[in-house]
C-alpha distance (Angstrom), angle and dihedral (degrees) to the residues before:
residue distance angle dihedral
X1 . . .
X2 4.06 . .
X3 3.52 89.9 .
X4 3.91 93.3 44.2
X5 4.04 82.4 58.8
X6 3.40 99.1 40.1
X7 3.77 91.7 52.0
X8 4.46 89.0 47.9
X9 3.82 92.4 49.3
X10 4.14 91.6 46.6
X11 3.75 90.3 44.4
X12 4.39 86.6 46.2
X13 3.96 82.9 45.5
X14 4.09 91.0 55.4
X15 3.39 84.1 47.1
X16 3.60 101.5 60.0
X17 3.75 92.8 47.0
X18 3.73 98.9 47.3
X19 3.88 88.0 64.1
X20 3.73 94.6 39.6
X21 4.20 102.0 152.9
X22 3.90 80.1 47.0
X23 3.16 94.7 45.4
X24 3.96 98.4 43.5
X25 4.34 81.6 48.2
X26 3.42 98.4 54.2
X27 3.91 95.8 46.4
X28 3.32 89.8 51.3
X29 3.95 90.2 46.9
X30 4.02 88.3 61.0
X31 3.40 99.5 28.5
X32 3.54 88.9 67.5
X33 4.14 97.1 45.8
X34 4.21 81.0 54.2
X35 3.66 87.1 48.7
X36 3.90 87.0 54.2
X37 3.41 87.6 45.6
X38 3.56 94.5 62.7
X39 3.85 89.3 45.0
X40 3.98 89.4 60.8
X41 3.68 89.8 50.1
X42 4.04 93.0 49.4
X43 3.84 92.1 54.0
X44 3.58 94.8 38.1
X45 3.82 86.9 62.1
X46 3.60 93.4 46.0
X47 3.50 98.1 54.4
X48 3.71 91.4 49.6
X49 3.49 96.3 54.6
X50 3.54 96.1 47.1
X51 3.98 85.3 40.8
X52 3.61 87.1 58.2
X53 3.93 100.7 34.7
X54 4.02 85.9 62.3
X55 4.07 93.6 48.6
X56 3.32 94.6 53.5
X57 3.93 83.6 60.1
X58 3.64 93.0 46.9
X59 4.01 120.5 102.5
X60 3.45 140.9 131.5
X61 3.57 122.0 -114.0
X62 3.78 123.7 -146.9
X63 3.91 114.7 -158.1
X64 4.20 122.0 -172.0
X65 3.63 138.0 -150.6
X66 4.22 113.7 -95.0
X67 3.78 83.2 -118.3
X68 4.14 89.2 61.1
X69 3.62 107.1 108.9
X70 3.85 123.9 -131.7
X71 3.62 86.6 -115.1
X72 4.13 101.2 57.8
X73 4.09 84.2 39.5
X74 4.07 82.2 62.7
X75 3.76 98.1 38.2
X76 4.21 87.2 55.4
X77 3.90 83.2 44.4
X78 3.71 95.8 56.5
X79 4.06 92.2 37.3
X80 3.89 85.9 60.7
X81 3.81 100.0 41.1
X82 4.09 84.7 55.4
X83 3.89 92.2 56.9
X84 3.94 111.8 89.4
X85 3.47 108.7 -137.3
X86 4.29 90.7 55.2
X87 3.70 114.5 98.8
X88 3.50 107.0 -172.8
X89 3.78 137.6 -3.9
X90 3.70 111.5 -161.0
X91 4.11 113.8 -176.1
X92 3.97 124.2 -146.2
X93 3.66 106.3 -159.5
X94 4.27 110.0 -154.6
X95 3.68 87.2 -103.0
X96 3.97 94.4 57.3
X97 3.62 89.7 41.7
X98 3.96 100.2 60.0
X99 3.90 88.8 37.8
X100 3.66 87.4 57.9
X101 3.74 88.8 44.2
X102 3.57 94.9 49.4
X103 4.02 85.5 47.6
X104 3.43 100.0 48.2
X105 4.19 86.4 53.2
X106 3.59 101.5 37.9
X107 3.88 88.2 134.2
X108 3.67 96.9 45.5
X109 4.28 95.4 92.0
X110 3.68 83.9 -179.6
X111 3.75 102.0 62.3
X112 3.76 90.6 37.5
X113 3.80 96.1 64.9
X114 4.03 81.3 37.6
X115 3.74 83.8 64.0
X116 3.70 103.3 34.4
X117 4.13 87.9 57.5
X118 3.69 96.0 58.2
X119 3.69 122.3 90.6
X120 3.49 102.3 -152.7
X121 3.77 131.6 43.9
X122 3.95 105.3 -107.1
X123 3.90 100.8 -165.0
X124 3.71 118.8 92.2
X125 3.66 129.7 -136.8
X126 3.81 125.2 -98.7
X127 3.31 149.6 -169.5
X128 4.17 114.0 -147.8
X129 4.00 110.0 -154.9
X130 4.02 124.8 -156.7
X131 3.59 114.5 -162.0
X132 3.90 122.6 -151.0
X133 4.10 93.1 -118.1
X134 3.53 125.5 14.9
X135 3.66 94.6 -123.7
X136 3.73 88.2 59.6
X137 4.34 91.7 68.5
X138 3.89 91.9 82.8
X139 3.87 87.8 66.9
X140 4.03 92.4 41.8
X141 3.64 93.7 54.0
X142 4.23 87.7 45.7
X143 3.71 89.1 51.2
X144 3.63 99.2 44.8
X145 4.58 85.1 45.5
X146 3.80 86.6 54.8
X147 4.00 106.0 44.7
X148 3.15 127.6 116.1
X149 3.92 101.0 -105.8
X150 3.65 94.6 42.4
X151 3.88 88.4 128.5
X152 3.85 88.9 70.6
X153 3.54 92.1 52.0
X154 4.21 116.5 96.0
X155 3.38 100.5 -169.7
X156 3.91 147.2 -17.3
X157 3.70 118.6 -143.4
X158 4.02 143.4 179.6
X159 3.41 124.3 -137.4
X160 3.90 111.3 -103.7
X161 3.84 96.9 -115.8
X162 3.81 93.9 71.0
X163 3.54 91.8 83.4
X164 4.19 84.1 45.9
X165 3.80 89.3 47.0
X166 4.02 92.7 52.4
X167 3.82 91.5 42.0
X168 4.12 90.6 49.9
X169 3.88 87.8 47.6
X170 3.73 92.3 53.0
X171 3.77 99.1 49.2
X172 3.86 90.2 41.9
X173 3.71 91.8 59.3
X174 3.84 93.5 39.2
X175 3.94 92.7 55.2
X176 3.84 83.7 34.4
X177 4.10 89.6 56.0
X178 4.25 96.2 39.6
X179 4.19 89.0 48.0
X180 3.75 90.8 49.3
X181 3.81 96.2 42.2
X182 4.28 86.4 49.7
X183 3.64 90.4 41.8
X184 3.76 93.3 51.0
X185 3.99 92.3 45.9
X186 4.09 81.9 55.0
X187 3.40 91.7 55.0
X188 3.55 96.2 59.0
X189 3.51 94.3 39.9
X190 4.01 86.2 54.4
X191 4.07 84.5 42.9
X192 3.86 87.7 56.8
X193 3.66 101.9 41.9
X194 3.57 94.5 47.8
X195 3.86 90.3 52.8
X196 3.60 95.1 52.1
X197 3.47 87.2 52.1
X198 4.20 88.9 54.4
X199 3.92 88.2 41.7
X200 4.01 82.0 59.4
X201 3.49 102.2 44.8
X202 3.90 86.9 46.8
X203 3.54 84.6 51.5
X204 3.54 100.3 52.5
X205 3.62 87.2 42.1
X206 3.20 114.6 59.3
X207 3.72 104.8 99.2
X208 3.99 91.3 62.4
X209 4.02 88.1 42.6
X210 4.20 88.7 51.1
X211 4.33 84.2 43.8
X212 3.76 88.0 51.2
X213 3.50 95.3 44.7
X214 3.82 88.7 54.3
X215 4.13 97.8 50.5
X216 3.79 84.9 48.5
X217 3.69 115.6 -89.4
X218 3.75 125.0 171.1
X219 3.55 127.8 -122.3
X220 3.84 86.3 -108.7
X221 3.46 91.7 50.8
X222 3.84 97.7 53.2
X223 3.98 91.9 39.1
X224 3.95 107.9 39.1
X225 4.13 95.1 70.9
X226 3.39 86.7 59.5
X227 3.94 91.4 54.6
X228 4.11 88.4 44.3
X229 3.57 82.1 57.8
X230 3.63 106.4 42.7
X231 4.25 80.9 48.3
X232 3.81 90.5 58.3
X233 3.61 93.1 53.8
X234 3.85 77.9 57.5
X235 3.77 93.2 48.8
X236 3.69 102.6 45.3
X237 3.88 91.9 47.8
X238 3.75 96.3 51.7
X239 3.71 84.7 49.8
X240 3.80 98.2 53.9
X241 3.82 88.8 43.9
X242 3.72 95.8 47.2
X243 3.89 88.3 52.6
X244 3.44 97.3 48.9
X245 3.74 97.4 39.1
X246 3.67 99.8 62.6
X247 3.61 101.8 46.9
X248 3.20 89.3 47.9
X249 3.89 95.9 52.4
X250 3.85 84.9 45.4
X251 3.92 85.0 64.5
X252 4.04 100.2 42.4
X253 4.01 88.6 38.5
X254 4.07 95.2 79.4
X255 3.99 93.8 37.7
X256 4.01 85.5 51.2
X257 3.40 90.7 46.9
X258 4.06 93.5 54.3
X259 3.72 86.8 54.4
X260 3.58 103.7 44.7
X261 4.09 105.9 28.0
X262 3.79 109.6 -140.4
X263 3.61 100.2 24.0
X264 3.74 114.5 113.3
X265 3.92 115.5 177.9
X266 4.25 94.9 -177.7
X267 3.92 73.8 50.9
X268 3.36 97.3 60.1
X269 3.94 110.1 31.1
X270 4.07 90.2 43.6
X271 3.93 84.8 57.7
X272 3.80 93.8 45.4
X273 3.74 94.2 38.7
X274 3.67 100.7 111.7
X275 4.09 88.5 53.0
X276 3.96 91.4 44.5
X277 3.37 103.9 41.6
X278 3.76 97.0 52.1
X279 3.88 83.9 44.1
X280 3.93 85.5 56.3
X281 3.84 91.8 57.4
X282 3.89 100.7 32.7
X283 3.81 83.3 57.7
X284 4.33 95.5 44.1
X285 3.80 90.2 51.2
X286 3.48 95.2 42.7
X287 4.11 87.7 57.6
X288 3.90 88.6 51.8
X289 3.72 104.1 37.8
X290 4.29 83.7 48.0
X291 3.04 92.7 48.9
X292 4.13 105.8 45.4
X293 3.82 84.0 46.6
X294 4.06 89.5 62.1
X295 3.65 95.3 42.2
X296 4.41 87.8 47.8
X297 3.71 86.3 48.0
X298 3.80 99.9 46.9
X299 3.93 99.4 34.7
X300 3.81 108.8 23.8
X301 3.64 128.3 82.8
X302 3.85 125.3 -177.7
């Protein structure tokens, strides 16, 4: 048996080199559909982390009348805290909220002696709501509109980077849709070209297939070297796109991270780089070996 398998991968081997400006075309073919690949899976991270990044800044705030009392602030509080898609309900009382103004302005001498002459504090008390999933705030905001102190209750707002959040989303899964659809029409370019290279090696073949048929050879025999080699297509692509896809995210890594702070894509793919890398190959043999199997089905006969 090992020297059954060892004779099928050196005769797939001989025929990967016989056809070598094939062969070097058709790698290259699939090697750049992996490297697109990896390009889907770089902005697909991306866009979830800046996705997420601008959820986590999402809430709605809910501001009352100065006539509200502490009590009916604390009733709405415990209303929302009992609903199960709320994550957090953080209160602001109007004494928090003008020291935090004052904070946040400490080098603005104008508004501080703006402050200092008023007699009564003119911010209101809050209460600033984080809900589980961002598509659950809808709901919030319809529960807060129909409780039963909603006539204490000034004004509801969203945080401005909903609107971001939704707009991110949307170009995310536009990109995300185009880059599939042209990675997908690589593919079966990649499929085709590596077939026609099968079809020719069949082709050129088919005196030493007819020979082996004659002494005795078994369909696997006569058909597996033709998988080995559709495989190394496989191999040899994921190679050349695994070499030139992490130098080159070593070189876009830094000038992402200037524009989004925190974000580190070396980071990321050198931590997951015994899941993606295998992923890499898995998917470059699975274009050859699909694709010799088509071309031994269609075009040879034993």
């Amino acid at each position: 048996m090992k020297k059954a398998f060892k004779r099928i991968f050196r005769s797939g081997w001989i025929n990967f080199k016989r056809n070598s400006y094939l062969s070097f075309g058709t790698t290259g073919i699939m090697a750049l559909v992996l490297l697109l690949f990896s390009g889907l899976m770089v902005l697909n991270y991306v866009s979830g982390q800046i996705v997420t990044g601008l959820e986590d800044k999402v809430d709605i705030s809910v501001y009352f009348k100065n006539n509200a009392s502490e009590d009916q602030v604390m009733a709405v509080e415990q209303d929302l805290e009992a609903q199960s898609d709320v994550a957090s309900v953080t209160y602001i009382s109007k004494d928090k909220a003008l020291a935090d103004f004052k904070t946040n302005h400490a080098g603005d001498a104008l508004i501080q002696q703006s402050l200092a002459e008023l007699a009564d504090n003119p911010l209101q008390s809050s209460l600033n709501v984080k809900a589980k999933d961002s598509t659950q705030y809808a709901s919030i905001v319809t529960f807060i509109e129909g409780n039963k102190l909603r006539s204490v209750i000034d004004k509801i707002n969203f945080y401005e980077n909903e609107a971001v959040i939704n707009r991110v989303e949307s170009i995310s899964n536009g990109v995300g849709n185009y880059g599939l659809g042209i990675t997908l029409v690589l593919a079966f370019i990649a499929v085709l070209v590596t077939f026609n290279t099968i079809r020719l090696t069949i082709y050129n073949q088919k005196n030493e297939i007819e020979i082996m048929r004659l002494v005795g050879g078994s369909n696997w025999h006569v058909k597996a070297p033709f998988l080995v080699e559709g495989g190394l297509y496989g191999i040899f692509a994921a190679t050349i796109a695994i070499v030139i896809f992490y130098p080159t995210l070593w070189f876009v890594s830094s000038k992402v991270g200037v524009l989004i702070p925190g974000l580190s894509l070396l980071g990321y793919f050198g931590a997951n780089f015994f899941q993606f890398v295998p992923l890499i190959f898995a998917l470059g043999i699975s274009l050859g070996v699909i694709s010799s199997f088509i071309a031994i089905r269609r075009f040879l006969k034993v």
